[in-house]
C-alpha positions as CSV (number, residue, x, y, z in Angstrom):
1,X,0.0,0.0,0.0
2,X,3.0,2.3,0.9
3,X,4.6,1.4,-2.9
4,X,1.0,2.0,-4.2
5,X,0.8,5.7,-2.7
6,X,4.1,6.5,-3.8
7,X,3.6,5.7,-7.3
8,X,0.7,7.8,-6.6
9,X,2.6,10.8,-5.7
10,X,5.2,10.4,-8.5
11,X,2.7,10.3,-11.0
12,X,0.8,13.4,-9.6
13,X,3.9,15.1,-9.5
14,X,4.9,14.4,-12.8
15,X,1.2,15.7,-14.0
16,X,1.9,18.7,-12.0
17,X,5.4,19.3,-13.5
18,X,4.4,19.3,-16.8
19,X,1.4,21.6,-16.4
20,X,3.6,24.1,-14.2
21,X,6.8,24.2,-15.6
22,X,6.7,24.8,-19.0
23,X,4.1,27.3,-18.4
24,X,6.5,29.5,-15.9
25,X,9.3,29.1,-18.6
26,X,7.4,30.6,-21.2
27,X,6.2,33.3,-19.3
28,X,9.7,34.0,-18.3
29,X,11.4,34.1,-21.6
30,X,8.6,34.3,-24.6
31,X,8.4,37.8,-26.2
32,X,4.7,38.7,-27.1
33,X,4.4,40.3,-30.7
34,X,1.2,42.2,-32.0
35,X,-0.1,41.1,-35.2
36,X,0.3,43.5,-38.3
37,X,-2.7,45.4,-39.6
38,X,-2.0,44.7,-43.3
39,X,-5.1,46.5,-45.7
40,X,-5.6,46.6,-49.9
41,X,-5.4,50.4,-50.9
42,X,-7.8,51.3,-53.4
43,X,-5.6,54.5,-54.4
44,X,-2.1,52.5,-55.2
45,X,-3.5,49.1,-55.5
46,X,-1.2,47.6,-53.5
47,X,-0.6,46.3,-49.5
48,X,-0.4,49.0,-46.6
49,X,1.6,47.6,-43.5
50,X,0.8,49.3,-40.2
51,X,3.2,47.1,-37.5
52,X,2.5,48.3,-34.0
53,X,5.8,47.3,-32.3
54,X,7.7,47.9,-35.0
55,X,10.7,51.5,-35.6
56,X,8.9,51.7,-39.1
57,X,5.1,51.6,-38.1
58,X,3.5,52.4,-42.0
59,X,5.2,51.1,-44.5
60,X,4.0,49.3,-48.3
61,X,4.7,46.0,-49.1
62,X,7.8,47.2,-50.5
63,X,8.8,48.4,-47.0
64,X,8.8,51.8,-48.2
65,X,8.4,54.2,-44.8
66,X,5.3,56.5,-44.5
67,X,4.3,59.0,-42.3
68,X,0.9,58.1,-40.4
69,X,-0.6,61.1,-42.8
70,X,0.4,59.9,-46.0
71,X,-0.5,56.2,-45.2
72,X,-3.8,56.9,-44.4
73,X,-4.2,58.7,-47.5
74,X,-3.8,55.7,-48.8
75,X,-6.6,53.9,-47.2
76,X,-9.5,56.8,-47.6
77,X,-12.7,54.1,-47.2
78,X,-10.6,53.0,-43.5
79,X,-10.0,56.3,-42.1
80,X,-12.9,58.5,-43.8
81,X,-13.2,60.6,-40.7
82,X,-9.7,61.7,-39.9
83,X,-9.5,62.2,-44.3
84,X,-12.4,64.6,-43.5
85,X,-11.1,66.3,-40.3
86,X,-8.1,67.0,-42.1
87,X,-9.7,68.2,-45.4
88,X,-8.0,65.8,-47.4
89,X,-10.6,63.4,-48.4
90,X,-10.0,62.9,-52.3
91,X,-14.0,63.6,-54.2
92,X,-13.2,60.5,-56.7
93,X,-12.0,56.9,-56.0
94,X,-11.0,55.2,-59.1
95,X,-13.2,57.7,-61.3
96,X,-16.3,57.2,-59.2
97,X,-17.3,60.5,-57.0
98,X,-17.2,59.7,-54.0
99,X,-20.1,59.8,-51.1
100,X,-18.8,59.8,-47.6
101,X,-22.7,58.3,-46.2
102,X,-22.6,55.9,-49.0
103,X,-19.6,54.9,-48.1
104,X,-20.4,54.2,-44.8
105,X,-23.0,51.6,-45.9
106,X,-20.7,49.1,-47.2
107,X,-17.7,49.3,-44.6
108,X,-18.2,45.9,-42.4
109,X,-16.0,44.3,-40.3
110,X,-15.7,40.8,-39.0
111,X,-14.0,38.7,-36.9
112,X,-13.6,34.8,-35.9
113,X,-11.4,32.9,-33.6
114,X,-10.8,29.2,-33.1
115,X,-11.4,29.5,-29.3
116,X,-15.4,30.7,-30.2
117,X,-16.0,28.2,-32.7
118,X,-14.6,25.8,-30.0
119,X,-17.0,27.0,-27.1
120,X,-20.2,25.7,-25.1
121,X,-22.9,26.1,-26.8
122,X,-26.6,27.5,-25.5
123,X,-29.4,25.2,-25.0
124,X,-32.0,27.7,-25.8
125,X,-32.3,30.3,-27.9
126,X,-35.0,33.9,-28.2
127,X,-36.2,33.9,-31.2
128,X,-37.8,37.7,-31.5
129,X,-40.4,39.4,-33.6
130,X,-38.7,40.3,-37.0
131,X,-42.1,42.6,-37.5
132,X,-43.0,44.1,-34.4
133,X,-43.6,47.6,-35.7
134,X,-41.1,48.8,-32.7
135,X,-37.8,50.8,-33.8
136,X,-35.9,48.7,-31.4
137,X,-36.2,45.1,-30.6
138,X,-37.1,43.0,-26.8
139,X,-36.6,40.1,-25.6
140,X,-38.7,37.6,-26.0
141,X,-40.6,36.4,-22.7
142,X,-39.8,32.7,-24.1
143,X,-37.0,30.4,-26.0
144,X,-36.7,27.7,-28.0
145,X,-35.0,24.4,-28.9
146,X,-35.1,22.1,-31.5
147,X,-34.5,18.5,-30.5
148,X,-37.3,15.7,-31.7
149,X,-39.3,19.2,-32.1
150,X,-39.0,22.8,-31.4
151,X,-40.3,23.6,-28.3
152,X,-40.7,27.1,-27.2
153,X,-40.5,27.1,-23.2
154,X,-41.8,30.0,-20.7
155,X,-39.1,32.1,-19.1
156,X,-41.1,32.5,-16.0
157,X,-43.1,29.4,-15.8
158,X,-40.6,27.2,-17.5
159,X,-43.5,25.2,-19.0
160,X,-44.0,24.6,-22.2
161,X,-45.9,26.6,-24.8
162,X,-47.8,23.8,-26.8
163,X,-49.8,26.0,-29.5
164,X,-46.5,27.7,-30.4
165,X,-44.6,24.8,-30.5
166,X,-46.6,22.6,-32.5
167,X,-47.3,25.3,-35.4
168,X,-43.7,26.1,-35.8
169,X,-43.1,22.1,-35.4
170,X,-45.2,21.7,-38.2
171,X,-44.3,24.2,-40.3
172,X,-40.4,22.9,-40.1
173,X,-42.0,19.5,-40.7
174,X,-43.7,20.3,-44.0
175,X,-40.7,21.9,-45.0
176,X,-38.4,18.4,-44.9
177,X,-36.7,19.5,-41.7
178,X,-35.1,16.3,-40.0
179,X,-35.2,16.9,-36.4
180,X,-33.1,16.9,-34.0
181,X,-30.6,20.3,-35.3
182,X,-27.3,20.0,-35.1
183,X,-26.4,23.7,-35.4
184,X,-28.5,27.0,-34.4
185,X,-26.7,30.3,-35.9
186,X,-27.6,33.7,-35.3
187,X,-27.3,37.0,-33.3
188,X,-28.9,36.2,-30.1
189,X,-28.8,39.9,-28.6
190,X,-30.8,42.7,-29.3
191,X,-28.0,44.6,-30.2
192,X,-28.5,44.5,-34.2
193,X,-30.5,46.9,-36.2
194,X,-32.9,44.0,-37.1
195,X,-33.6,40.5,-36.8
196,X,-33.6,38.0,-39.2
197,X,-33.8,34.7,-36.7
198,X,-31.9,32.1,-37.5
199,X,-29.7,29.7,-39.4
200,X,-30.7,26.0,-38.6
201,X,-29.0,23.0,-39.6
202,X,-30.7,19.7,-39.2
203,X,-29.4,16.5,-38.7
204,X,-29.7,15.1,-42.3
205,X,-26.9,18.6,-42.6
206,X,-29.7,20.5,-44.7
207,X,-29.6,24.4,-44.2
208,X,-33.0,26.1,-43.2
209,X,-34.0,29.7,-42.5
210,X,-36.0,30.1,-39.4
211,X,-37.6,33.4,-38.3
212,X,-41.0,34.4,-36.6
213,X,-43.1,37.4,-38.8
214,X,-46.0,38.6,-36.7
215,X,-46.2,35.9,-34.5
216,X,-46.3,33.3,-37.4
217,X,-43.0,31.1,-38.3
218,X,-40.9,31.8,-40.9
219,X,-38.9,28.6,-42.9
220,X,-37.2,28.7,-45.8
221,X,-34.9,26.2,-47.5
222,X,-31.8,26.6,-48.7
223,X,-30.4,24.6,-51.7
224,X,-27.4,23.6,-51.2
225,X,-24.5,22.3,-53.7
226,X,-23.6,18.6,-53.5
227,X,-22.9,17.1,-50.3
228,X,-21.8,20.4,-48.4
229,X,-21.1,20.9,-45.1
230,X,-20.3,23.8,-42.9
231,X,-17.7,24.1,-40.2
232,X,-19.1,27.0,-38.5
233,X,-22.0,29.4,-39.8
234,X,-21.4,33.0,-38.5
235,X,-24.7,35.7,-39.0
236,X,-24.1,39.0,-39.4
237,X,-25.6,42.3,-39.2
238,X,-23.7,44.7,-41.4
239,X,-25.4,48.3,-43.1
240,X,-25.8,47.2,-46.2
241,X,-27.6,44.1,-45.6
242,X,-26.5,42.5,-48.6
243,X,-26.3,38.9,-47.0
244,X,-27.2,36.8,-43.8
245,X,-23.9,35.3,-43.2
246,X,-20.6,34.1,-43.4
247,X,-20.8,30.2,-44.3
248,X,-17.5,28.1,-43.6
249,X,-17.3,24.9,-45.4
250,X,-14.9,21.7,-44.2
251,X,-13.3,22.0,-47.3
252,X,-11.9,25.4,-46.1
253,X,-13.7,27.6,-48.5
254,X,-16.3,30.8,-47.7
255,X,-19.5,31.4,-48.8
256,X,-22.6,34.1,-47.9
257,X,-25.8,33.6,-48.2
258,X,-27.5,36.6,-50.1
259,X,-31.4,37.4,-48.8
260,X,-32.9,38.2,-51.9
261,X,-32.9,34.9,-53.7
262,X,-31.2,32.7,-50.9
263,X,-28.4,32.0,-53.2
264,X,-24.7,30.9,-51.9
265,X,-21.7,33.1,-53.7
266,X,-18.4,32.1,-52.9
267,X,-15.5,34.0,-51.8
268,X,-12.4,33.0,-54.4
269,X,-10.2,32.3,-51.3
270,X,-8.4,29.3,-49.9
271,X,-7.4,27.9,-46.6
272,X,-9.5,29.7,-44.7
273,X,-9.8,27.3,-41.9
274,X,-11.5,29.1,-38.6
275,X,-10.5,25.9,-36.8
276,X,-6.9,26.8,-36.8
277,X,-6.6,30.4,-37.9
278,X,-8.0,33.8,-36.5
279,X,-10.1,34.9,-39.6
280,X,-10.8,38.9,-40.4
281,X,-12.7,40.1,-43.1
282,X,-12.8,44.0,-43.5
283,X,-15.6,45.5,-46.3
284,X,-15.6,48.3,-47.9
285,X,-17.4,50.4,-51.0
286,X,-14.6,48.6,-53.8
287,X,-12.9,45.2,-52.1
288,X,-13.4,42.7,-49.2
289,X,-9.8,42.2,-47.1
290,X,-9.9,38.6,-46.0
291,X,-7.1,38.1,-43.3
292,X,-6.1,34.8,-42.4
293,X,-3.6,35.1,-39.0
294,X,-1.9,31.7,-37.8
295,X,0.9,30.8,-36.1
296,X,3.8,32.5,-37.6
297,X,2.1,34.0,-40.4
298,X,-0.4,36.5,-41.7
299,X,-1.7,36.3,-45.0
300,X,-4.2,38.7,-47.1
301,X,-6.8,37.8,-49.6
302,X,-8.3,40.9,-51.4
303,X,-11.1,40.5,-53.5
304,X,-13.7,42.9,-55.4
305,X,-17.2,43.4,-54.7
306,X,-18.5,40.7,-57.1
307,X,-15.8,38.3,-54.9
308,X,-13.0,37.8,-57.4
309,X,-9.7,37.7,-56.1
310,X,-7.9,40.7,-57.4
311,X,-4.7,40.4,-55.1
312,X,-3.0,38.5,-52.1
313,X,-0.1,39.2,-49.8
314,X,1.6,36.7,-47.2
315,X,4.4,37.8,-44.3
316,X,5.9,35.0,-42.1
317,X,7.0,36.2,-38.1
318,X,8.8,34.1,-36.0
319,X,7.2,32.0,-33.3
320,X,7.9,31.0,-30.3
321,X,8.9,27.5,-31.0
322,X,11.3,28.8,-33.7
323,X,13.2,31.6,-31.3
324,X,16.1,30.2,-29.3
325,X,14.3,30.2,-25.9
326,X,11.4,27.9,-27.6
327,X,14.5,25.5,-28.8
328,X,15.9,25.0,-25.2
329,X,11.9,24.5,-24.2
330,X,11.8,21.8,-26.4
331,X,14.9,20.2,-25.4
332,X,14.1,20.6,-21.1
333,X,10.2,19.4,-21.5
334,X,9.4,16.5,-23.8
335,X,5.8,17.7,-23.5
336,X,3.3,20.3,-22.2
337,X,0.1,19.7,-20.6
338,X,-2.3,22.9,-20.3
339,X,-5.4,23.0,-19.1
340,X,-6.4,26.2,-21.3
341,X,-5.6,26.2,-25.6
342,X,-5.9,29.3,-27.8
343,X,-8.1,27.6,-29.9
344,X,-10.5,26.2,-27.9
345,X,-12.9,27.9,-24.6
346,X,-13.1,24.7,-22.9
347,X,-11.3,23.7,-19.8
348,X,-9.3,20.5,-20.6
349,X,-6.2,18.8,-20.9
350,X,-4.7,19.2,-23.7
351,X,-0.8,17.9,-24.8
352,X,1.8,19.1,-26.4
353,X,4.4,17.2,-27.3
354,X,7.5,18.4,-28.5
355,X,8.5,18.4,-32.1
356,X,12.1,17.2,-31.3
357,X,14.2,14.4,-30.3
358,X,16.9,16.2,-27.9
359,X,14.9,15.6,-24.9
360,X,15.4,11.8,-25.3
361,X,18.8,12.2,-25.5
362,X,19.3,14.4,-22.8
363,X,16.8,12.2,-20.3
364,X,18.9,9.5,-22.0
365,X,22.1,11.3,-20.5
366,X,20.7,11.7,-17.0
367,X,20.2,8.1,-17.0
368,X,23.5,7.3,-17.3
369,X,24.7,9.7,-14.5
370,X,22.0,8.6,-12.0
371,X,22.9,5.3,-13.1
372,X,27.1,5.4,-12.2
373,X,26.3,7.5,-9.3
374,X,24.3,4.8,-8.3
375,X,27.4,2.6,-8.7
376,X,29.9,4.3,-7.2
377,X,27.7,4.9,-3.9
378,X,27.3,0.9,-4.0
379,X,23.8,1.1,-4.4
380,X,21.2,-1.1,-5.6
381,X,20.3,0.3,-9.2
382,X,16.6,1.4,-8.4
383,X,16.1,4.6,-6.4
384,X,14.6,4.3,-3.0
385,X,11.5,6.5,-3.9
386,X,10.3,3.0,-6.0
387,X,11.3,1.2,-3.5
């Protein structure tokens, strides 16, 4: 039982170890870097750099030094209000006159990380009044779920509304909805200019448009190509209104999904894969900027307004596993156990191991030197902790 207890200990303390030290290593010697803000001008048709900890913040893709004034003179549809401030807002953009309120209208931005794809999920969900009449929207005094049906359940009461969840039941039936859903998407706040409910995919991985319009359901289906499926759908709510969301395939391509004709377009990008890489996507009244940031590189995709790639730019950093200090981590700890990942909001354990062999050698090293201390001390060959 003693033996027993000290295995115990060892093993703990090994666990312990692994989670600890590498942890305090790299807080000690890593050196954070801030990602570089890397945007299409529409006025030289070619990359602006702005690097935050950097001598030479603004710079082309050249690596040509500008003042902050003259590189955001090069980004007019970014930084429209300083431009104006300043008087120095150019009238025409690529021989189009320029509206600064139009303008406005088709600047979005947008932003996805691995750790909120990689999140727990809600149970239920409001689904609000997409006609109310009201300038603002409420929360609903019940939510909703759709497992062998969709249930709409009483905030206060927590009973279940039956009339209500038998018509939009039905109505999802009649449509070829396959219940149970295996993914609700939308904008759960009331913090959007509108609400166009939800995004709702069933478990035979069809895609259906649910929303409520004056008290009645909503459902639309969307035809989907082939045999698609989506990684992650994320809805949006920009000014011009010009689609519901941004669809993510798992074969790392992007769609949206237009409302006039529920039509999918596709972005003419590649590797965008949310499950690994921070994705950014910045609009405005000529191109989309579609930034893909991983681990020791930042690439951008720029396309035009009907979503044809027009240009791409790709600038590799230096990581922590490639700097010296990350070298001598990978020799001391032949693996890292964390109970936290960047790409992922659950609290787990999750393993590192290390992507070289010098550890083994070195443990292999230590061996030997316990091993002839051992000998010359005269004593038996296992340590007395396994003893």
């Amino acid at each position: 039982m003693v033996k027993i207890s000290r295995y115990i200990l060892v093993f703990t303390a090994i666990i312990g170890l692994s989670v600890v030290l590498p942890q305090f290593y790299r807080m000690a010697f890593e050196k954070p870097t801030k990602t570089p803000l890397i945007q299409y001008s529409c006025i030289d048709h070619d990359f602006m750099i702005f690097r935050p900890d950097a001598d030479d913040k603004w710079t082309n893709r050249e690596g040509t030094k500008l003042t902050r004034e003259a590189y955001e003179k090069k980004l007019p549809l970014m930084y429209t209000r300083q431009l104006v401030m300043d008087g120095t807002m150019p009238d025409s953009i690529n021989g189009q006159k320029i509206n600064i309120q139009h303008t406005g209208i088709f600047r979005s931005i947008f932003r996805i990380t691995p750790d909120e794809i990689h999140a727990p999920k809600p149970k239920l969900y409001p689904l609000f009044e997409s006609k109310s009449g009201r300038a603002n929207l409420e929360m609903p005094g019940d939510f909703f779920r759709i497992t062998w049906r969709m249930e709409f359940i009483d905030a206060k009461s927590n009973k279940i509304l039956e009339e209500k969840s038998r018509m939009f039941s039905a109505v999802l039936y009649n449509r070829g909805f396959k219940f149970p859903a295996k993914s609700i998407n939308g904008i759960p706040t009331t913090r959007k200019s509108c609400d166009e409910g939800y995004l709702v995919i069933d478990s035979a991985n069809q895609l259906f448009h649910v929303k409520m319009a004056k008290g009645v359901p909503f459902v639309r289906k969307v035809d989907l190509p082939g045999e698609m499926k989506f990684k992650t759908i994320q809805c949006v709510d920009f000014s011009d209104q010009l689609y519901y969301a941004y669809l993510f395939t798992e074969n790392n391509e992007l769609y949206v999904l237009t409302p006039y004709d529920y039509m999918l377009e596709k972005f003419e990008v590649d590797d965008i894969n949310p499950d690994e890489y921070e994705i950014r996507i910045y609009g405005d009244y000529f191109n989309f900027n579609v930034i893909t940031i991983g681990s020791g590189f930042i690439r951008t995709q720029v396309l035009n307004r009907d979503h044809n790639k027009v240009d791409e730019y790709t600038e590799t950093r230096p990581t922590y596993q490639s700097s010296s200090e990350g070298k001598l981590a990978q020799f001391l700890f032949p693996a890292e156990l964390k109970i936290t990942d960047d790409k992922s909001s659950f609290v787990n354990f999750f393993l590192t191991v290390s992507q070289s062999y010098w550890w083994l050698i070195f443990s292999l090293v230590l061996i030997a030197g316990q091993y002839f201390i051992i000998r010359l001390q005269k004593k038996k060959s296992e340590p007395k902790l396994l003893t």
